[in-house]
C-alpha positions as CSV (number, residue, x, y, z in Angstrom):
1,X,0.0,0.0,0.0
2,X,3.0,1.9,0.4
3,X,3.7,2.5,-3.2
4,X,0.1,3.5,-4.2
5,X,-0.6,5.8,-1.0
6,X,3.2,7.5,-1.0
7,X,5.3,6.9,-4.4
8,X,3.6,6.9,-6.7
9,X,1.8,10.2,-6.0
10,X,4.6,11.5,-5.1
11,X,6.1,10.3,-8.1
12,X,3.6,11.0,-10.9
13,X,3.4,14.8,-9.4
14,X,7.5,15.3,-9.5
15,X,6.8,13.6,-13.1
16,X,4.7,16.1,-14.3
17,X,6.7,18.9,-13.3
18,X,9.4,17.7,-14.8
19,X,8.0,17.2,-18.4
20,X,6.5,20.7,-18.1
21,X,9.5,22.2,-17.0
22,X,11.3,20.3,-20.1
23,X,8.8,21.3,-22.7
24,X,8.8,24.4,-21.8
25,X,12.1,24.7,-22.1
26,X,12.3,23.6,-25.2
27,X,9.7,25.5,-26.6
28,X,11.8,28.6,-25.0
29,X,14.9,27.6,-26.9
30,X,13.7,27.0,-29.7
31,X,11.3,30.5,-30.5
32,X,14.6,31.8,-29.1
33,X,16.7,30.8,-31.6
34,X,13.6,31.6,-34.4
35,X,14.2,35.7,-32.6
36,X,18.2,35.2,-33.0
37,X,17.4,35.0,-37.1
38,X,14.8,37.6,-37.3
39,X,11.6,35.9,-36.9
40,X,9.1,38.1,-34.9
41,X,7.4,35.8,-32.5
42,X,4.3,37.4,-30.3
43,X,3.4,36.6,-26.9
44,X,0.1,34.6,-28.7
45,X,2.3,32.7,-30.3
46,X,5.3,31.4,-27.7
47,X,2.1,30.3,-25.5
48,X,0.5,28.5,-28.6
49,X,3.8,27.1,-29.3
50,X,4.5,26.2,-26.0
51,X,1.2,24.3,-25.5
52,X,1.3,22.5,-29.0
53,X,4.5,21.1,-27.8
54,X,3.7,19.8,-24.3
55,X,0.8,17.9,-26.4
56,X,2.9,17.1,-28.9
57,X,5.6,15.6,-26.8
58,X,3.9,14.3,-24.0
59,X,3.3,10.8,-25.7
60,X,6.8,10.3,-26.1
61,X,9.4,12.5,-24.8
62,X,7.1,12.1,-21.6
63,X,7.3,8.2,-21.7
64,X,10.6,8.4,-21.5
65,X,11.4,11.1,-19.1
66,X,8.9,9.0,-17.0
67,X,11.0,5.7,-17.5
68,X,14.3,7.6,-16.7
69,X,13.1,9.0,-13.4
70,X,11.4,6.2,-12.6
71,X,14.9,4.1,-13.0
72,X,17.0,6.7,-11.6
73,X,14.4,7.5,-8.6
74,X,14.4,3.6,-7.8
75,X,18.0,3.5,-7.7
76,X,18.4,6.5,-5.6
77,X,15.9,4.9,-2.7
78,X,18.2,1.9,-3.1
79,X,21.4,3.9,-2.3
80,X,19.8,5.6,-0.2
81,X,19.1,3.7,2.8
82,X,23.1,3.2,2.9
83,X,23.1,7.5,3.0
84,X,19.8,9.1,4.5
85,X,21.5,12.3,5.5
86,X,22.4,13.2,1.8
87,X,18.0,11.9,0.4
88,X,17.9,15.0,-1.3
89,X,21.1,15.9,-2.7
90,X,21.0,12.2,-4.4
91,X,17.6,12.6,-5.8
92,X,18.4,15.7,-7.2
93,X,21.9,14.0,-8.8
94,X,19.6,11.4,-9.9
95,X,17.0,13.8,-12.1
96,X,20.5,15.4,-14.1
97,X,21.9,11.9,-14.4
98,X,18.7,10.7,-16.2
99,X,18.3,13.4,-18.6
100,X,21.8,13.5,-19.3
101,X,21.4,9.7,-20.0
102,X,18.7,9.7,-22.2
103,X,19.5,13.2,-24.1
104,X,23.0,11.6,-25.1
105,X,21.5,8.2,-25.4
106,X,19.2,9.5,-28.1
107,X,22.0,11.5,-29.8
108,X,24.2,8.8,-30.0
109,X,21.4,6.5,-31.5
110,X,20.0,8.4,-33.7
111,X,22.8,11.0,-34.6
112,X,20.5,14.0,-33.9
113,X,19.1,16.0,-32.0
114,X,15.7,14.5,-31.2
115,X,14.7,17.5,-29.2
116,X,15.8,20.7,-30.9
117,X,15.4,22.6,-27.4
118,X,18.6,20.3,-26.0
119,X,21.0,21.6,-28.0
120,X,23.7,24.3,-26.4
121,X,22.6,26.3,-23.6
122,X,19.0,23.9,-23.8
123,X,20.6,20.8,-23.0
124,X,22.0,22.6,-19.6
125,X,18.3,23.8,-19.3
126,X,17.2,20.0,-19.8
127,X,18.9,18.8,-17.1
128,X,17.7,21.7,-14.6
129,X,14.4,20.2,-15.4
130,X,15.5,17.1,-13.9
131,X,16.9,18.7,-11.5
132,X,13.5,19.8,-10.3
133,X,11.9,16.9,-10.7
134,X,14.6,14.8,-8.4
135,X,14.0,17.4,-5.5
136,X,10.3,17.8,-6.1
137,X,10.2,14.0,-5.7
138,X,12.3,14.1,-2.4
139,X,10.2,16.4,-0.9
140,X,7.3,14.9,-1.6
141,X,8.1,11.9,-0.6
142,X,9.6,12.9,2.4
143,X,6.5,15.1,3.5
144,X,3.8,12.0,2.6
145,X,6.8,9.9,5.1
146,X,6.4,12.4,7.6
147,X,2.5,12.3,7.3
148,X,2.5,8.7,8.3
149,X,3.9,9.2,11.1
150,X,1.4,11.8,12.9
C-alpha cells in the first residue's frame, strides 16, 4: 500500500513537473533561436507554441522522461538507505543523471538531435528540469513519510 498511498503520487506529481519544466524549455529555446534570425514571435504565439509542444511531446518525450526518473528514482531509494543524511542531494543528482542519459543516449542513437530545445545552452536547461523533478520527488516523498507518522 506503500507504493500507491506514498510513491507513486509523489512520483507521478514530480513527473509532471518535470516534463513541463522540459517542454517548456524547449519550446523557449527554440522561438529563441527563431528571434536570433529575425523571426518576430508574439506573446500569442510562444504560449500556442508552447502548449502545442507539451501535447505534442507528452506521448513520447514524456514516456521516456517517466521511465528515466522512474529508473533513476528507484535507484536513488536503493542507495539511499546506505546515505539518509544526503536523500535529497541524491535525488536531485539522480534527475541530471537521467536526462543526461537519455539526451545523449538519443543522440548517439539516432545522430541527432531528437529535441531541438537540448541543443547548447538547452541541453543545460534540460537537465535543470531534472533537477527539479529529483527534488520535487524528495520532498514529496519525504513530506507523505512524515504524514504517516502523525
Amino acid at each position: 500500500m506503500s507504493f500507491l498511498t506514498r510513491i507513486l503520487p509523489s512520483f507521478l506529481v514530480s513527473w509532471l513537473l518535470t516534463f513541463t519544466l522540459a517542454s517548456l524549455f524547449h519550446s523557449q529555446y527554440v522561438v529563441n533561436q527563431l528571434v536570433n534570425v529575425g523571426v518576430v514571435v508574439g506573446f500569442s504565439d510562444r504560449a500556442s507554441l508552447t502548449l502545442d509542444d507539451w501535447l505534442g511531446l507528452l506521448p513520447t518525450y514524456g514516456a521516456i522522461i517517466a521511465l528515466a526518473l522512474a529508473i533513476a528514482f528507484f535507484v536513488t531509494a536503493k542507495l539511499n538507505k546506505k546515505v539518509k543524511k544526503y536523500s535529497t542531494q541524491l535525488f536531485v543528482i539522480a534527475g541530471i543523471v537521467a536526462f543526461a542519459i537519455v539526451l545523449i543516449a538519443i543522440e548517439s542513437i539516432m545522430n541527432i538531435h531528437i529535441i531541438a530545445g537540448a541543443r547548447g545552452w538547452g541541453f543545460y536547461a534540460q537537465l535543470l528540469a531534472g533537477a527539479v523533478g529529483g527534488f520535487t520527488f524528495s520532498q514529496l516523498f519525504k513530506a507523505t513519510k512524515n504524514q504517516k507518522a502523525y
